[in-house]
FIRODO-120041 format. One record per residue (C-alpha): residue in three letters; x, y, z. Coordinates in steps of 0.1 Angstrom, whole numbers, plus 2048, in hexadecimal, padded with zeros to 3 digits. Each point is the difference from the previous one (the first is absolute). Example, Ala and Ser with C-alpha at 12.3 -4.5 7.8 and 13.67 -1.06 7.14 Angstrom:
ALA87B7D384E/SER80E8227F9/
***
This chain:
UNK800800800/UNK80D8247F6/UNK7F7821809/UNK7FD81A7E9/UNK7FD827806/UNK7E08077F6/UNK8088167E3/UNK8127E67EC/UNK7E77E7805/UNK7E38167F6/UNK81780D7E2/UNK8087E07F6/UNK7DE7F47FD/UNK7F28217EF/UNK81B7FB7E6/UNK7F57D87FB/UNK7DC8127FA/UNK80D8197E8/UNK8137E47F0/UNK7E57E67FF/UNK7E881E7F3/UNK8188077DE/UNK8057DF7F9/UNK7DE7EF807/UNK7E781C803/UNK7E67F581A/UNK8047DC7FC/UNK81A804814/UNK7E67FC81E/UNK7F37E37F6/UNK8017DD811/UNK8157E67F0/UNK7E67EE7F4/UNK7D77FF809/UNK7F27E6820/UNK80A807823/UNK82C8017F6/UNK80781D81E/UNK8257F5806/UNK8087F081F/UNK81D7F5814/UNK8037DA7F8/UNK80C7F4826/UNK7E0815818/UNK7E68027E5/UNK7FF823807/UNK7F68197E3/UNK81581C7F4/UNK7E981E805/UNK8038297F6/UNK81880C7E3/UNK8147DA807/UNK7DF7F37E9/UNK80B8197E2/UNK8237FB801/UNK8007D8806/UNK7E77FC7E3/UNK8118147EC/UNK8207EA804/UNK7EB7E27F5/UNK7F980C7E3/UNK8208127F5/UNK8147DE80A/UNK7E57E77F6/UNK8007EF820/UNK7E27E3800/UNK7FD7FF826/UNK7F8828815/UNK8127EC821/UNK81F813813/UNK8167F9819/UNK81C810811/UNK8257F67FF/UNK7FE7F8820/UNK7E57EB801/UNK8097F07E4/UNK8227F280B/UNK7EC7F7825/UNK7EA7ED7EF/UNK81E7EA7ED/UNK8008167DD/UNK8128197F0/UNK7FE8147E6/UNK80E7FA7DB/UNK82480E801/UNK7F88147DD/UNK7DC81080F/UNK81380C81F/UNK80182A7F8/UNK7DB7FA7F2/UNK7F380381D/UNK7DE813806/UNK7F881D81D/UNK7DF7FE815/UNK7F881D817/UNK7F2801823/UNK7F6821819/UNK80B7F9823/UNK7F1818817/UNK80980B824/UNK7F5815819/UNK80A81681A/UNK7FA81B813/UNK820814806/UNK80D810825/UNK7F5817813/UNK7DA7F07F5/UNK80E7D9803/UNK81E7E9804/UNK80B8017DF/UNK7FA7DE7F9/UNK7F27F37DB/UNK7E77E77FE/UNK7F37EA7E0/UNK7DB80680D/UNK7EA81D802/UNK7EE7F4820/UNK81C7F6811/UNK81381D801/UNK7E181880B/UNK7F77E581B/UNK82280080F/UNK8088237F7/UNK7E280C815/UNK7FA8177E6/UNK7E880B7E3/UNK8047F87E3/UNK8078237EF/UNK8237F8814/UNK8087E87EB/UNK81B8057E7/UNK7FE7E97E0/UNK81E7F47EB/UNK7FD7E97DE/UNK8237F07F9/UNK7FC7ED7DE/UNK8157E07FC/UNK8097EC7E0/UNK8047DC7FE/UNK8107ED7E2/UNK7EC7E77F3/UNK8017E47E7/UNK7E47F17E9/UNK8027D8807/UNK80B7F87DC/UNK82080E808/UNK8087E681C/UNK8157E07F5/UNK7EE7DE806/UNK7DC7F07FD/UNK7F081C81A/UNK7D68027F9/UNK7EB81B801/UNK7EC805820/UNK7E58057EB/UNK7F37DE7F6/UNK7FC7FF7D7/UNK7D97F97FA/UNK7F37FE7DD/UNK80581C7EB/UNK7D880C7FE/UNK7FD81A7E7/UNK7F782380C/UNK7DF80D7F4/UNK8058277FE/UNK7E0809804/UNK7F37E9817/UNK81C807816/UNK7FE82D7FD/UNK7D77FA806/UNK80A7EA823/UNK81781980E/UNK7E781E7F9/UNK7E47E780C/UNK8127F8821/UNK809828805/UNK7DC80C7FA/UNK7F97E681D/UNK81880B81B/UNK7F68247F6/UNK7DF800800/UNK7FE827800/UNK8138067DF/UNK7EC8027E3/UNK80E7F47E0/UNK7ED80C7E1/UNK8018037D9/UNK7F481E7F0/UNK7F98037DB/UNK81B8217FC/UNK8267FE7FF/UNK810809822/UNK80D7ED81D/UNK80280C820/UNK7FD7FA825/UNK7EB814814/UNK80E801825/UNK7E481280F/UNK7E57E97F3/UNK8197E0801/UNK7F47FA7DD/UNK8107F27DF/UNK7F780C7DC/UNK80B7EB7E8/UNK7F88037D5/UNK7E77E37F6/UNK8177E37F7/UNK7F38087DA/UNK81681F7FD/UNK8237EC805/UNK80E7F07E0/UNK80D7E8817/UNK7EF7F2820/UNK8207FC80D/UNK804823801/UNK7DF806814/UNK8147EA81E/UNK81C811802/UNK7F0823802/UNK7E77F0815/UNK8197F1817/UNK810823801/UNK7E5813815/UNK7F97E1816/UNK82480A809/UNK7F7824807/UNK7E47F3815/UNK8137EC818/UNK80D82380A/UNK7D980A80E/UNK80680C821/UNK7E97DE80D/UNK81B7EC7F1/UNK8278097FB/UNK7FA826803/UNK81980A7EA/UNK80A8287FF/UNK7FD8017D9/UNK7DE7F5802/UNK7EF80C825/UNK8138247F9/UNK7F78017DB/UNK8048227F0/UNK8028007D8/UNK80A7EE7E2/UNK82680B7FD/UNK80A806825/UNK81F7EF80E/UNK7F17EB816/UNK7E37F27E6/UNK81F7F67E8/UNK80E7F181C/UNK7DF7E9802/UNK8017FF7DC/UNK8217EE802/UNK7F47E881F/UNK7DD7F97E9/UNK80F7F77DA/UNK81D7E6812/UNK7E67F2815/UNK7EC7F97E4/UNK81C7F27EC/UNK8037E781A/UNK7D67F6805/UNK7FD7FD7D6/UNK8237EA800/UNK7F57EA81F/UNK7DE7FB7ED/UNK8127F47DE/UNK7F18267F1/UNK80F80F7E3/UNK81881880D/UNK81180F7DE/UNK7DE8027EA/UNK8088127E6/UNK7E481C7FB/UNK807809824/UNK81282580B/UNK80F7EF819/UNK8177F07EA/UNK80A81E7E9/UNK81C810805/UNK7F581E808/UNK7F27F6819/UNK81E7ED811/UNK8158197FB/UNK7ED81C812/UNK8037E581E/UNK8277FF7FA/UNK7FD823804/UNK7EB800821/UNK8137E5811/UNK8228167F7/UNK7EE819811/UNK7F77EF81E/UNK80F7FB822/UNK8127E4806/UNK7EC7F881C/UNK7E18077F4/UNK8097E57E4/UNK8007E8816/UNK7E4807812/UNK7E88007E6/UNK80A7DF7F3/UNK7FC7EF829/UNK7E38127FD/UNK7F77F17DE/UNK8057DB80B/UNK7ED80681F/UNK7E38087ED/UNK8047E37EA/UNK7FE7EC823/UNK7E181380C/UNK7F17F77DA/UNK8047DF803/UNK8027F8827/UNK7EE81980C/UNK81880D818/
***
C-alpha cells in the first residue's frame, strides 16, 4: 500500500480521464462488457467500487483480459502464486480514501480516530469539533491472467446466456420505478429530455422519435442518474441547489450523469456508440476535453465516485 499526496493522485487520475476522453470519447466509461462484470478482488470477493470500476474496466478492454479478477502482489505470492516475470511493470492502480478524525488541543487530546462516533464519544465533544482528514492510498494490482499457473476465476463460469438488450434496460428502469415510487417516468410526444427536481419527474421523447431504440436508453438512463441526486435520495448539490443550464456546478452533474449512463447502457448489453447519436460526434467530445481540462483535479474525481455511486443506487437501491 502507498500513499500519495493528494494532488498527484487526483492529477493523475484527471489526466487518465482526459486521456481515455481523446482516445475513446465516452465509451471510455463503459463496463467491459454487459451482465453483472463490476471487477472484484479474486481472493475476498469484494467488488472494486468508485472511479476503481472506470479505470479496472477500462484495462480489460485495452488489454483483452477474459476474466475482471485482481489481486495484489502480495496476496498473490501468500496464496503460493506469482506473477508472470514479463507482466511485472503492468501492473494496475486501485484507489481507496482513508479517513480520520480528530479534534486538535486545546478542544481534545489530539488523538485521530478511524470513526466518526468514536472520537465525539471519547472526545466528549460535539461534533462541529471534529476535524476531518481524507488521505488517498493506491494499491497495485494485477488482473488474474497475468499470474503463472492453472489459478481459476472466483467467479464460477456458467453458460454464456445471451444478453437481451432490451429486456435487460426495461428491468433496470422496472426495478427503479419500484424502489422509487415517487419519480414519475413519462414520454411526451415533443423532443426534449429533462429531469424536473421539484416535481421528481422524468420527460422522455416517445420511443418513436429515436432512430434507434437504443438511443432512447441511454438518454433515458441519463436522467435516472440526475434523479438519484433528489434530495429524498443521494441529495446531490448539482441537483438539490440547481441553478441554470451552463453553471459550474450543473456541468459538474453533467459529467457525473453521461458516465453514469455509459455504464447502466453497457451493463445492459445497450448500444453505446449508435451512430445518429450527438453523444458520439466529436463535437461533442471535445467540448468535454475542454471541460474536464478545465476542471479541478478534485472535482474530477469527485464526480466520477459520485457517478458510480449513482449507478449503485440505480441498480441496488442504496
Amino acid at each position: 500500500m502507498t500513499k500519495k499526496s493528494k494532488f498527484d493522485v487526483t492529477e493523475k487520475v484527471k489526466q487518465a480521464l482526459l486521456e481515455g476522453l481523446q482516445k475513446e470519447g465516452l465509451q471510455w466509461f463503459r463496463p467491459w462488457k454487459s451482465g453483472d462484470n463490476h471487477p472484484i478482488n479474486h481472493f475476498s470477493g469484494r467488488e472494486y467500487r468508485g472511479i476503481n470500476q472506470f479505470f479496472l474496466n477500462h484495462v480489460m478492454r485495452a488489454r483483452d483480459y477474459s476474466v475482471n479478477e485482481w489481486a495484489t502482489l502480495n496476496s498473490i505470492v501468500k496464496a503460493g502464486y506469482r506473477v508472470k516475470t514479463d507482466e511485472m511493470t503492468k501492473y494496475s492502480e486501485v484507489y481507496n480514501w482513508k479517513i480520520s478524525y480528530c479534534v486538535f488541543k486545546p478542544k481534545g487530546s489530539g488523538k485521530w480516530y478511524t470513526k466518526l462516533d468514536e472520537c465525539i464519544r471519547k472526545e466528549k465533544c460535539e461534533e462541529s469539533d471534529v476535524y476531518t482528514n481524507f488521505s488517498m492510498f493506491y494499491f497495485r494490482v494485477y488482473n488474474i491472467s497475468q499470474i503463472e499457473g492453472d489459478i481459476k476465476p472466483k467467479r464460477v463460469p456458467t453458460e454464456e446466456v445471451e444478453i437481451t438488450p432490451i429486456e435487460s434496460a426495461e428491468k433496470v428502469i422496472r426495478d427503479y420505478k419500484k424502489a422509487n415510487k415517487k419519480l414519475t417516468i413519462k414520454d411526451v410526444n415533443q423532443n426534449r429530455a429533462y429531469y424536473s427536481p421539484t416535481e421528481d419527474k422524468i420527460v422522455m421523447p416517445e420511443k418513436k422519435q429515436f432512430k434507434k431504440i437504443d438511443n432512447y436508453y441511454k438518454t433515458l438512463f441519463h436522467e435516472m442518474i440526475h434523479s438519484t441526486g433528489h434530495e429524498s435520495r443521494l441529495k446531490r448539490e448539482g441537483i438539490v441547489d440547481f441553478t441554470f443550464f451552463g453553471a459550474d456546478r450543473y456541468a459538474f452533474e453533467e459529467l457525473i450523469a453521461e458516465s453514469g449512463a455509459m455504464m447502466l447502457s453497457g451493463l445492459s448489453g445497450i448500444c453505446t456508440d449508435c451512430g445518429d447519436d450527438e453523444t458520439n460526434s466529436q463535437a461533442y467530445i471535445n467540448g468535454w476535453v475542454k471541460r474536464v481540462k478545465m476542471e479541478d483535479s478534485k472535482a474530477v474525481v469527485s464526480a466520477l465516485t459520485k457517478s458510480a455511486r449513482a449507478v449503485d443506487y440505480v441498480l441496488e437501491g442504496k
